[in-house]
N, C-alpha and C positions, 0 to 999 in steps of 0.2 A: 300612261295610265292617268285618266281623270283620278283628281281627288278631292274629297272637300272635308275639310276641319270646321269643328262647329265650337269654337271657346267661349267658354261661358265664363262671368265673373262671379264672383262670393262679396259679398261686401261687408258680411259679418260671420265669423266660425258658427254659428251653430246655425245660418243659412247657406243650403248647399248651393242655388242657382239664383242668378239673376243677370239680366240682359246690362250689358255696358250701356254707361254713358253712349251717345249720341259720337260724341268730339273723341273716343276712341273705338268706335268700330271701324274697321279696314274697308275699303272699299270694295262692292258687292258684295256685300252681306247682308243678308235678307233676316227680320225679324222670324222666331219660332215660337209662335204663342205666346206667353206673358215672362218668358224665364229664361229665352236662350236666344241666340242668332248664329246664324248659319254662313262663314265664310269661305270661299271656294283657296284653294294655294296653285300657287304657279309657280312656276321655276324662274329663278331668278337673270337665266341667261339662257342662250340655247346649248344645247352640249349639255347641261347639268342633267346629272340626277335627281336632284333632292327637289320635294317643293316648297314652298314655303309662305309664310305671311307674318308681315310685320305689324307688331299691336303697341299702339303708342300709350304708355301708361303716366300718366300724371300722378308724381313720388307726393304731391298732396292731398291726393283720395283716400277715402276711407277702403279700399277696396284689398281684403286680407287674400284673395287668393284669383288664382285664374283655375278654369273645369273646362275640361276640354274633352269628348272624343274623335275617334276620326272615321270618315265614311268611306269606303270605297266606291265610286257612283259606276264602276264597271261590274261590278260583282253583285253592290248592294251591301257587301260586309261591312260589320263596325267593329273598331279595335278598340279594345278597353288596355286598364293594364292591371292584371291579377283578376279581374272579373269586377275592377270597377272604375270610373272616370278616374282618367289624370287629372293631378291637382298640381299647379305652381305655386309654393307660398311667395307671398306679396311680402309676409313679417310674419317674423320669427317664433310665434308662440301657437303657430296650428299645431294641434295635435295629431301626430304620425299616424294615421288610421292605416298605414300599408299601401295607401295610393298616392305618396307625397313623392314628386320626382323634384330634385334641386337639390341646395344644399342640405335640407331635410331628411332628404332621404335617399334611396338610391335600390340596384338593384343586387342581387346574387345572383348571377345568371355564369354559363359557360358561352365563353368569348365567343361568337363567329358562329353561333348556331340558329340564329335567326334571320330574319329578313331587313329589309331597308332599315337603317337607321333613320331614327327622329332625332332631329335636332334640335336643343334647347336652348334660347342665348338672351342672355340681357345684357344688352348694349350699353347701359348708362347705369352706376349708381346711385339710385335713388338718394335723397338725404331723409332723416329723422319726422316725420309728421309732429310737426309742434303745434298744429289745432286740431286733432283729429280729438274725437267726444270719447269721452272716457265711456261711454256708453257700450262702448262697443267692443272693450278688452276688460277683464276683469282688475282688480283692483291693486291683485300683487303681481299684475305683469306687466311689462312698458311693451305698446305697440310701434318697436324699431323694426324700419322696413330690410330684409338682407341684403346686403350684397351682391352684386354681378355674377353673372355663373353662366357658364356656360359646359351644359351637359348632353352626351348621345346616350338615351334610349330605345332600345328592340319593342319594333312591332313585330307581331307575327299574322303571317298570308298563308291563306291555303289554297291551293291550286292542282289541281287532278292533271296527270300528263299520261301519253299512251307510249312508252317505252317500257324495254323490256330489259334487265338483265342476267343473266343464267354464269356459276358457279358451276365448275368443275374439278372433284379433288381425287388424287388419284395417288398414291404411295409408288417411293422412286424405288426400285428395284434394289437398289445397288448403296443408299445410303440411310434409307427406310423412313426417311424424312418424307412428310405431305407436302405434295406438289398442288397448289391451288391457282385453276386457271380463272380470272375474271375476266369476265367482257360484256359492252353493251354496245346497243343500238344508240344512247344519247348521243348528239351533235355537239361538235366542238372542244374545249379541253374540259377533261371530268377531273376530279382529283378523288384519289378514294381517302377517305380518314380511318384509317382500321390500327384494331391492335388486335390482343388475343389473350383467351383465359385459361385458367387451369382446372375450372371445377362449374358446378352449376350454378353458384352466386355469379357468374359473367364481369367479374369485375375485370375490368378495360388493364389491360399492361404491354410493354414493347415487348416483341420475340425478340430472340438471339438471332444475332446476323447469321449470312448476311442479308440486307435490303438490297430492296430494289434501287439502283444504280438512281439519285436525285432527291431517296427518300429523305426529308426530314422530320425530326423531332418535333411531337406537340406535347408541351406540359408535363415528358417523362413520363406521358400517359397513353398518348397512341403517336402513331407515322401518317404524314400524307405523304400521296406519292402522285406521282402524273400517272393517267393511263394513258397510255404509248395507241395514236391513231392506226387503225388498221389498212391493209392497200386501199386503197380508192378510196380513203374517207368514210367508208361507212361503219361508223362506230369506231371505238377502241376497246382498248386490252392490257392484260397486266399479270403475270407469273410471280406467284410468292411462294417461297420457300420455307416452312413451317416443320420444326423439331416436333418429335410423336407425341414429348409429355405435355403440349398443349390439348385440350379435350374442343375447343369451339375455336373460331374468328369472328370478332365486331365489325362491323365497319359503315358509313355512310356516305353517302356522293355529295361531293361537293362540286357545283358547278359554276358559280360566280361567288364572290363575295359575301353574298345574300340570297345565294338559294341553296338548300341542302335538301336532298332528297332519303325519306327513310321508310321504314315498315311500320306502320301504323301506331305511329306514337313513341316508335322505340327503335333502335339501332337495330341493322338484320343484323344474324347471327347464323351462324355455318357450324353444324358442329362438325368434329373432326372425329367422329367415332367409328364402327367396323361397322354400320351398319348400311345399309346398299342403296336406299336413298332416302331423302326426307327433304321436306318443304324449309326453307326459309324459315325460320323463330326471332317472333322479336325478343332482345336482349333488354338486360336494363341498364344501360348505359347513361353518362352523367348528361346528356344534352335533350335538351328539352324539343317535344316534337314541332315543324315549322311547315312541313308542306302533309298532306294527308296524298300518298302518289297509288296510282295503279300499280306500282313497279312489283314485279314478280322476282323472285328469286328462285332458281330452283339448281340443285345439288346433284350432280351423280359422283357417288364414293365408287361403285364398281365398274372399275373399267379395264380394257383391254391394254395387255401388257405392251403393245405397239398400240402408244397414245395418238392423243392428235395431236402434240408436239414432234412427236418421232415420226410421225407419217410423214409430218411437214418437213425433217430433216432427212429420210428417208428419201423422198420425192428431189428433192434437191441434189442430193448425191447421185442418184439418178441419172439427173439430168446433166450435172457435170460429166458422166463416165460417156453418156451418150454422146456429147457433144467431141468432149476428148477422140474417141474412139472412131466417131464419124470423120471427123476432121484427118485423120490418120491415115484413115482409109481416102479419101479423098471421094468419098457418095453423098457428102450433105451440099444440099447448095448454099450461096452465103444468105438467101431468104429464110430458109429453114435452121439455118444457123443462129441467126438475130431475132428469131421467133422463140428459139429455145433461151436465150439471152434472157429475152424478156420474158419468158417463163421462169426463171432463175429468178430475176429480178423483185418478181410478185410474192413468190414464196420467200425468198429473203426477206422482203420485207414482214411479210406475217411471221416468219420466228423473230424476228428481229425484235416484235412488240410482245414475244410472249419469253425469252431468253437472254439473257443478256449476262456477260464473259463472269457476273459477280455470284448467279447462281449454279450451286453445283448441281449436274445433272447425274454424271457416271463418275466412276472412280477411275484416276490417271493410271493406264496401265504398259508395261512398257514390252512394243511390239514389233514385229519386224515391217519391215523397208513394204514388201508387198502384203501385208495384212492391215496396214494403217487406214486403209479408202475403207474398210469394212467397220474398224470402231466405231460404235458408237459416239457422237461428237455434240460438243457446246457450240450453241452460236453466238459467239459478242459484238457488241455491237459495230466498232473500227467507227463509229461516228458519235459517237457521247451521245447527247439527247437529239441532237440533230439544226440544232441550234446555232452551234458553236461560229465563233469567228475569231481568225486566228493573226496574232501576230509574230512577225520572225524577229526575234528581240536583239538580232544585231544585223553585221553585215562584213567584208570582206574584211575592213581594217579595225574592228571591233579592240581586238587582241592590243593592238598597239600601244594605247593607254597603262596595261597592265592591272588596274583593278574595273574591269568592264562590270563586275557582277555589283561594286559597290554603284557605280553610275548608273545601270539600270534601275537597282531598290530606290535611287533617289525618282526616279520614272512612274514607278509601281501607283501610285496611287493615280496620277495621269493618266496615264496608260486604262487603266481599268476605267477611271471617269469616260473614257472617249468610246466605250461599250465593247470594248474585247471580250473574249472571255477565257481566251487560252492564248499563251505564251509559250515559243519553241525556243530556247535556248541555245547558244553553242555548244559543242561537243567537249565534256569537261575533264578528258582524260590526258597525263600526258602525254606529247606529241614531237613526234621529230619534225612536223608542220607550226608553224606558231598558231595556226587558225585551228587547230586540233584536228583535222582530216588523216592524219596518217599516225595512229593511236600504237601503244608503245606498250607498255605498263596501264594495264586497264585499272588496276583500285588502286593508281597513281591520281587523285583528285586534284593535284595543286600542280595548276594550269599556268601559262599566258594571260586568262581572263579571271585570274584569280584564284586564292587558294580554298582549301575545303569546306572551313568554316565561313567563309566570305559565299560561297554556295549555298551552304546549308539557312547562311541568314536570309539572302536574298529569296532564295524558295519561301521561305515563314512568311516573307514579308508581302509575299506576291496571291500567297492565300490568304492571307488576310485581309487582302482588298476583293477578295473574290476569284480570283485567275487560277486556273488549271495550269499546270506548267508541262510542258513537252521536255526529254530528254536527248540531244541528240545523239544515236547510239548508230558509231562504224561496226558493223559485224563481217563486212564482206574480207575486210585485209585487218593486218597488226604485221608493223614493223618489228622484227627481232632483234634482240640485244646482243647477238654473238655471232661469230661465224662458225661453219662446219669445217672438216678438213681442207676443204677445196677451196674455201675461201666464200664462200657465199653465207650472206647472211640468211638465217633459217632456222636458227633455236634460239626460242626465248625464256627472258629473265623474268622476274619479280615474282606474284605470288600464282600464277598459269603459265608454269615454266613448262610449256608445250616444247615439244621435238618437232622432226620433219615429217611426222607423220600428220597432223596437224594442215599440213598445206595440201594442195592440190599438186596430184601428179602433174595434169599436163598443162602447167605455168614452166616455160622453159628457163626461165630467169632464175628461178628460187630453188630449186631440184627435188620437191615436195615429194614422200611416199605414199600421200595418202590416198585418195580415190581421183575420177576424174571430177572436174569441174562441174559444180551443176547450172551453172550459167555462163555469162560473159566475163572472162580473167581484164583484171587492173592490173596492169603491167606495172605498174607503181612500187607495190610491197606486196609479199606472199600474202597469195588470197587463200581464207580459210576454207578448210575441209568440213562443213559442217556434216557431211553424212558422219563425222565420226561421234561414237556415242558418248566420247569421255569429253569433246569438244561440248556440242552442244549442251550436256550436264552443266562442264563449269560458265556458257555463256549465260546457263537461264540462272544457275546461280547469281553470277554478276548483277545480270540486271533486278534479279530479285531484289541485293544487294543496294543497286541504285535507290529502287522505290523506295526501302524500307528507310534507309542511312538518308538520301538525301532528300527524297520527298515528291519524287518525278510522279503525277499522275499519268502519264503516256509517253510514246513515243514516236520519235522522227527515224526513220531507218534509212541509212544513207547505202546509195548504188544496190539496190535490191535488184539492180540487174544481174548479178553477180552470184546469186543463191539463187535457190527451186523456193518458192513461195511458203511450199509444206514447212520449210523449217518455221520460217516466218511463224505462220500458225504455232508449232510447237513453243516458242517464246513467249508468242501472247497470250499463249494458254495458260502458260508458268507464270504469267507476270500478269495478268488479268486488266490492263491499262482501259482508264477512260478513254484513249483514245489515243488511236494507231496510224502513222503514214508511211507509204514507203516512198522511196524517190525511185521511180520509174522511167527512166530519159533517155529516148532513142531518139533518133531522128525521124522526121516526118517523110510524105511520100512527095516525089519530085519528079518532073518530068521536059528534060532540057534546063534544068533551072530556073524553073516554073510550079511551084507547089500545085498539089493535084485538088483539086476540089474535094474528092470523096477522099476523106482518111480513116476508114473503116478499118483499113490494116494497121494502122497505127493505133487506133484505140481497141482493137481487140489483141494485141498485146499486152495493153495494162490489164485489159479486165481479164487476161487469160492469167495475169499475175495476181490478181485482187481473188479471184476465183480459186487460184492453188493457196491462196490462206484463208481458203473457206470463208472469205470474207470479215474474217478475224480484222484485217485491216483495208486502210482504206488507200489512194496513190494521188502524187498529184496528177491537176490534170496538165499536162504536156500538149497534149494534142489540142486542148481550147486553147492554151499560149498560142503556139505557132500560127491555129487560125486567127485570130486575132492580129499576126503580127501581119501575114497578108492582108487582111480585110483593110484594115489602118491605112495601111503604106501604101496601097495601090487604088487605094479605096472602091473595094471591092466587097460591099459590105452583103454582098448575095452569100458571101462563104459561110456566113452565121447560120444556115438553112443547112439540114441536106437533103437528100433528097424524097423524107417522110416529111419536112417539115419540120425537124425536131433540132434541137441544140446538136452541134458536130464533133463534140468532145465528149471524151467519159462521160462527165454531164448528161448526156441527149438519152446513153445507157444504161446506168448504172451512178443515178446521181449522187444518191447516198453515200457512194463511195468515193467518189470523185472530191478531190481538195484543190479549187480554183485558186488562180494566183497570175500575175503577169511580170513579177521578177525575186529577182534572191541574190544571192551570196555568191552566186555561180554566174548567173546570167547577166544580174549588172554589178554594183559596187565597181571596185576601181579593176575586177576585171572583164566584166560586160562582155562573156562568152556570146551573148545573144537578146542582145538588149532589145529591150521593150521601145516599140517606137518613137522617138522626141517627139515632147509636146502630147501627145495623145494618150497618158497614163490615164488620164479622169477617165476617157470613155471608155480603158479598161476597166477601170474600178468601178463604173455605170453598169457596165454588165453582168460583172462577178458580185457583184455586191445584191443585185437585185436578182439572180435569178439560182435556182437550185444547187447542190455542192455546198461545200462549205470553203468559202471564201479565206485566204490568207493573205495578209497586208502587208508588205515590205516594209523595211524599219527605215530607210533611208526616205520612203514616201511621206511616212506619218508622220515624223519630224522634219517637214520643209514645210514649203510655201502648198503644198494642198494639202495641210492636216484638214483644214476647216471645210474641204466639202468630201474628203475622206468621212470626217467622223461627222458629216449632216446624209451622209450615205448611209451609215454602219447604222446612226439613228433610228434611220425612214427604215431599215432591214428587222430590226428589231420592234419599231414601234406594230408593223404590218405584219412581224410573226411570220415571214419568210426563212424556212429553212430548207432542208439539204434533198426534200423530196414533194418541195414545192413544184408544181405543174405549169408550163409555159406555154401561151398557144403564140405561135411567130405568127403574126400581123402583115407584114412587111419586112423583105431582103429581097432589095434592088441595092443597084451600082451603087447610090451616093448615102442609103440610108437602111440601117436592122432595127427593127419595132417588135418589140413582145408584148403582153398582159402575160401578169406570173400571180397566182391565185386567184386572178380578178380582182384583186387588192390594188393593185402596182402595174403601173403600165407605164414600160422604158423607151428611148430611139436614142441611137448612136449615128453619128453621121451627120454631113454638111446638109443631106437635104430633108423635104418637113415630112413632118409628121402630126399628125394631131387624134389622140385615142375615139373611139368611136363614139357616136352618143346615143344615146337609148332610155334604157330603164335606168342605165348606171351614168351619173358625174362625176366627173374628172375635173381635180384642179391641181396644177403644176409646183409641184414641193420643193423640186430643187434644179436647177438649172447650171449649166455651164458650157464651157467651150466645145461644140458638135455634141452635148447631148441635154438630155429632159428628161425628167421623173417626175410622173403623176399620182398620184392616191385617186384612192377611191372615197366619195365624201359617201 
C-alpha cells in the first residue's frame, strides 16, 4: 500500500499550519500551497510493515507543534483522528483540543480493534529554548519543550470484501442447550471474538463452559477462538455451545492483527430466541467500527432434528459398517476400500472443525455390547489443534536416577523454548517393572521416577511454560498382588481389588474367568477384561482420577494391540483428553527378508484401529518408521511414494491421525528393539518434521549433539504453520533421493542425490541444511 503523510508545522498555538523550515523537510516532499508540504513514507527495510518518515527537528525552533494527516494514495482516503488533524506537542503548554497524540494526550480506545498502527517516536530529547521570543507563549507560561515519547496510535481503514458467512443455531435434543454452527468462506486463519448476552442492552459477557477447545480469555469480557479450517481449505468453521438463559451472541472476525471484520458499525449479533429465522442485527458492543464489509450473516433457528452435524456423523458410521462388513464378506476390492478410507477421511475431518471431545452433544447412556455402533456419538478431536509437536520426555534408563520428574521441571522451560508443545511422560504408577510397563497398584503414584507430589509439581511447572503433558497409561495388563489357590498370580490388591474375572479367559498363563480376549494377549501379566462393565467403570474412574489429581491433558496408551479400540473410545469419551495416542506395533510386510514395497496391510491395521475409536484417538505411525528404515539403509528412497504418489504411512491416509516418530523407549535407548538407522536420524526428522502427522521427538535425540537442527527444524515447522493435515505433492522418489513440497510453503529432499525445487512463479531459498538433506521456504 502506497502512502503518503503530509506533516505540517505550528510555530505558534494559536496558528494551526505552517510549512517547515527548508533544513527540516524530509526528502521528497513537495510544497502544498503557502501552509503545508506533502511527504511520501517508506518502509524502513524490506519485510516491514509499517512506513514511516523521519523529521529532523531543531530543539531551538520556535516551532510548538507538529499537524499531520495521512493519505491513502490507493484509495484516496485521509485519516484524521476523532474528525480532526493530529497534533505533536513540540512544548508543554498546547492546549488539549482532543487532537493531541503524545505525552499530552492519548487515546480511550478498545485494544486491537482497529487497523495498522502509527507510530510516534522522538528520538532525542530536546533541551529548554533559552531564546525563543516570549512573543510567542503567554506570559504565566514557560515554553519547555517535552520530552521523548514514543507512542502507537490506531488509524482506521475501510475496505469492502465479497465473503460470506452464515450462522446456524439449532437446540440439542438431549441437553436443551443452543448448538450454534459458524462458518465462513474467509481465507486463512479467522479468529471469532464473540461472547454473549442476557437481555436487549447486548452487553458483551463469557458463557459458561464449556469452550471451544484453545478458547481464550479477552478482558473477562468475550473469548477468541480459532476457526478450525474445513476439508480442502475452503473456508472454516466452529461449534459453540450456548446455555438457553443466554437471549443473543456477539461476535467479530478477526483476521490479522489489524483487520477486524463487522456489521455495519457494530458487532453482529445472533439472537438465540424461538423464533425461525432472522437477519443478522448489529449489537452495541465496546469496539469501535474499522472495516465497513459486505459480510452477511444469516441465521436458521428451525432445523431438522437430524442436523448437519449428525448427518456428518451419521454418514461416517455408515461408512465404517460398510467397510467393516464388506471386508468380512470378502466383495470390496482394496480400491474400493481406500476410496471409502478416503471417504472417511473428508467427513472426519469436517466434524472434526465443527465437534470437538469438550462439547457435549448427547447424554452418556449406558448400553449394550450390540446397540453401541447405533448411539448417537461425539467426535473429539485425538489431534488437539493439529499443530502439536510432541516430545517423549524420557527414555529407557530414565528411572534410574530416581527423582526423574525433578530433572525434567529443571528441563521445562528449555524444552518449551525449543518449540514443543506437548510432553508424553513415563508411566507414573507402581511397577513391578522399574520403568513402570507392568503397572501394579494403579492410584499407587510414587514411582522409580518419583513420588506423587514431585509429579504433581512437575506437571504445574510444564504448564506454565506452555506444554500440554501426556500421561502414560497401561490399560492392556496389571500385575496382581496375590495368588489364587493354584498358585497363579490373578487377584489383586490396593484400591481395584479386582478378582479373576477381571482377566481374559483365553491367556493360558493367568486362568482368567472373564471373556475372551479382544485383541492380542501379553504373555507377560494378566491382560485385562475390558468387556467387563465394573472394569472399565473403575478404569475411566482412574483416569478421570489422573487428569483431575495430577493434571495430565491426554494420553499415551500403551499395546492397544491388546484391546478392541471401542473401549478406547469409551475412555476418551470419560476423560475428554486434548490429546490421544495409542501404541499400535506390529510388524511390517516381508518377503524372503525383504520388506515389501506396498504396506497397505500394515497401515490398514492401525487405521482399522484408529477407526474402532471412532477416531477419538490418534496411533503412531509404525509403518512411516519401518519405511524409512528401508529407504535409509538400502537407500532406496522410491519407498517414500506409493503407488498414488502419496506418503506410505498412516500419514499418506489418515494424517490427522497418524503421530510420526523414528525412535522411543522401545525401539532404541539402551534396548534398541529396532533402531533407527546410524547416522541418518536428521533425515528422519527432515521428513517428520516437515510433512503432515504430528511429529514426536525422542528425548535421547533432543539432548545430544543434533538438538540444534532438531529445534531449527521444529522452528521452520512452526514458523510455515505445517500441521497434521498439511498436503504433500512427492516431487521426486528415485534410488538415491525423496523430494516433496508440503503446502507449497516447504519444499524438502532426503537422500545422497540432488535435488533442487522447481522454479516458476514461486522462490525458493534454502533454510536449513545438513547431512543427505535440504529444507526450502518459500520467499
Amino acid at each position: 500500500m502506497a502512502s503518503s503523510r503530509r506533516p505540517f508545522l505550528s510555530r505558534e498555538p494559536k496558528r494551526e499550519w505552517d510549512q517547515p523550515p527548508k533544513n527540516m523537510r524530509p526528502p521528497g516532499s513537495l510544497p502544498i500551497k503557502d501552509y503545508a508540504i506533502e511527504t511520501p513514507l517508506k518502509k524502513s527495510s524490506e519485510g516491514q510493515i509499517f512506513h514511516e518518515v523521519k523529521i529532523n527537528l531543531d530543539p531551538k525552533s520556535s516551532i510548538a507543534a507538529v499537524n499531520f494527516v495521512l493519505k491513502d494514495e490507493e484509495t484516496g482516503a485521509w485519516y484524521q483522528h476523532r474528525g480532526r488533524d493530529f497534533k505533536v506537542p513540540l512544548v508543554d503548554y498546547i492546549l488539549n483540543d482532543g487532537s493531541v497524540v503524545g505525552v499530552n494526550g492519548g487515546f480511550n480506545i478498545w485494544p486491537g480493534a482497529f487497523l495498522p498502527n502509527m507510530l510516534l517516536k522522538s528520538e532525542e530529547m530536546p533541551s529548554k529554548d533559552q531564546d525563543s521570543s516570549s512573543e510567542s507563549k503567554d506570559t504565566k507560561q514557560e515554553n519547555r519543550h517535552v520530552e521523548g515519547f514514543y507512542e502507537e496510535q490506531p488509524i482506521t481503514k475501510q475496505v469492502v470484501i465479497q465473503n460470506s458467512a452464515t450462522v446456524s443455531v439449532t437446540k440439542c435434543p438431549k441437553t436443551a442447550k443452543n448448538l450454534l454452527y459458524l462458518e465462513t468462506d474467509l481465507p486463512g486463519e479467522v479468529v471469532v471474538h464473540w461472547g454473549v448476552c442476557r437481555d436487549d442492552a447486548k452487553n458483551w459477557e463469557i458463557s459458561a463452559g464449556p469452550h471451544p477447545p484453545g478458547s481464550t480469555v479477552f478482558k473477562n469480557k468475550a473469548l477468541r477462538t480459532l476457526l478450525l479450517s474445513k476439508d480442502g481449505g475452503n473456508g472454516c468453521s466452529r461449534l459453540f455451545t450456548l446455555d438457553e438463559e443466554y437471549v443473543g451472541f456477539l461476535f467479530v472476525l478477526k483476521l490479522n492483527d489489524s483487520t477486524w471484520l463487522k456489521c455495519e458499525e457494530n458487532d453482529f449479533y445472533i439472537p438465540l430466541s424461538s423464533s425461525s429465522s432472522f437477519p443478522a442485527q448489529p449489537g452495541q458492543g465496546q469496539s469501535k467500527v474499522v472495516l465497513e464489509s459486505e459480510k452477511t450473516v444469516e441465521a436458521n433457528k428451525e432445523v431438522s432434528q437430524i442436523s448437519y452435524t449428525d448427518d456428518i456423523i451419521s454418514e461416517i458410521r455408515n461408512l465404517v459398517n460398510d467397510i467393516s462388513s464388506e471386508k468380512s464378506r470378502g466383495t470390496k476390492t482394496k480400491g474400493a476400500q481406500e476410496s471409502i478410507l478416503q471417504e472417511i477421511e473428508k467427513l472426519a475431518a469436517e466434524a472434526y472443525s465443527i465437534f470437538r471431545s469438550s462439547i457435549p452433544t448427547f447424554a452418556e447412556e449406558a448400553v449394550s455390547e450390540s446397540e453401541r455402533q447405533e448411539t448417537p456419538t461425539k467426535i473429539c478431536s485425538g489431534s488437539g489443534t493439529g499443530f502439536e509437536i510432541v516430545l517423549q520426555g524420557f527414555n529407557w534408563e530414565s528411572h534410574k536416577s530416581g527423582r526423574w520428574y525433578m530433572e525434567l521441571k529443571n528441563k521445562a522451560a528449555e524444552i518449551s523454548s525449543l518449540g514443543f508443545t506437548v510432553i508424553w511422560l513415563p508411566p507414573p504408577t507402581e511397577s513391578v517393572s522399574p520403568e513402570g510397563y507392568m503397572p501394579k497398584d494403579l492410584y499407587n503414584l510414587n514411582s522409580r521416577y518419583g513420588s506423587i507430589d514431585e509429579l504433581k509439581d512437575l506437571v504445574k511447572c510444564l504448564h506454565e511454560v506452555g506444554l500440554k503433558v501426556l500421561g502414560d497409561a497401561v490399560l492392556n495388563h496389571r500385575c496382581a498382588h496375590y495368588q489364587n489357590q493354584n498358585g497363579v498370580w490373578n487377584l489383586f490388591g490396593g484400591r481395584l481389588n479386582w478378582d479373576d474375572r477381571a482377566i481374559v479367559a483365553d491367556d493360558p498363563h493367568f486362568q482368567g474367568r472373564g471373556n475372551k480376549s479382544s485383541g492380542d494377549n501379553f504373555h507377560a501379566a494378566p491382560n485385562i477384561d475390558h468387556s467387563q462393565d465394573f472394569v472399565r467403570k473403575d478404569l475411566k474412574e482412574w483416569l478421570c482420577w489422573l487428569r483431575d489429581e495430577i493434571g495430565y491433558d491426554g494420553w499415551r496408551l500403551d499395546f492397544v494391540r491388546g484391546f478392541w479400540g471401542g473401549y478406547v473410545k469409551d475412555y476418551v469419551d470419560a476423560t475428554e483428553p486434548y490429546f490421544a495416542v495409542g501404541e499400535y506395533w506390529d510388524s511390517l510386510g516381508y518377503t524372503y527378508g525383504e520388506m515389501d514395497h506396498n504396506q497397505d496391510a500394515h497401515r490398514q491395521r492401525i487405521i482399522d484401529w484408529i477407526n474402532a475409536t471412532n477416531g477419538t484417538a490418534g496411533a503412531f505411525d509404525v509403518t512411516t518408521k519401518g519405511i524409512l528404515h528401508s529407504a535409509l539403509e538400502r537407500c532406496e528412497y522410491w519407498r517414500l511414494s506409493d503407488q498414488r504418489g502419496k506418503p506410505p504411512g498412516v500419514m499418506g491416509w489418515w494424517p490427522s491421525r497418524a503421530v510420526t516418530f523414528i525412535e522411543n523407549h522401545d525401539t532404541g535407548s539402551t534396548q534398541g528393539h529396532w533402531r533407527f538407522p546410524n547416522g541418518k536420524e536428521m533425515q528422519g526428522y527432515a521428513y517428520i518434521l516437515t510433512h503432515p502427522g504430528t511429529p514426536a521427538v525422542f528425548y535421547d535425540h533432543i539432548f545430544s549433539h543434533y538438538q540444534s537442527e532438531i529445534a531449527s527444524l521444529i522452528s521452520l515447522r512452526n514458523r510455515k504453520k505445517i500441521h497434521c493435515r498439511s498436503t504433500v505433492k512427492t516431487t521426486k522418489a528415485e534410488r538415491d533421493v525423496y523430494a516433496a513440497i508440503v503446502d507449497e510453503k516447504v519444499a524438502v529432499k532426503i537422500g545422497p542425490g540432488h535435488y533442487e525445487p522447481p522454479s516458476g512463479s514461486q522462490s525458493w531459498f534454502l533454510a536449513i541444511e545438513g547431512k543427505d538433506y535440504k529444507v526450502w521456504e518459500a520467499s
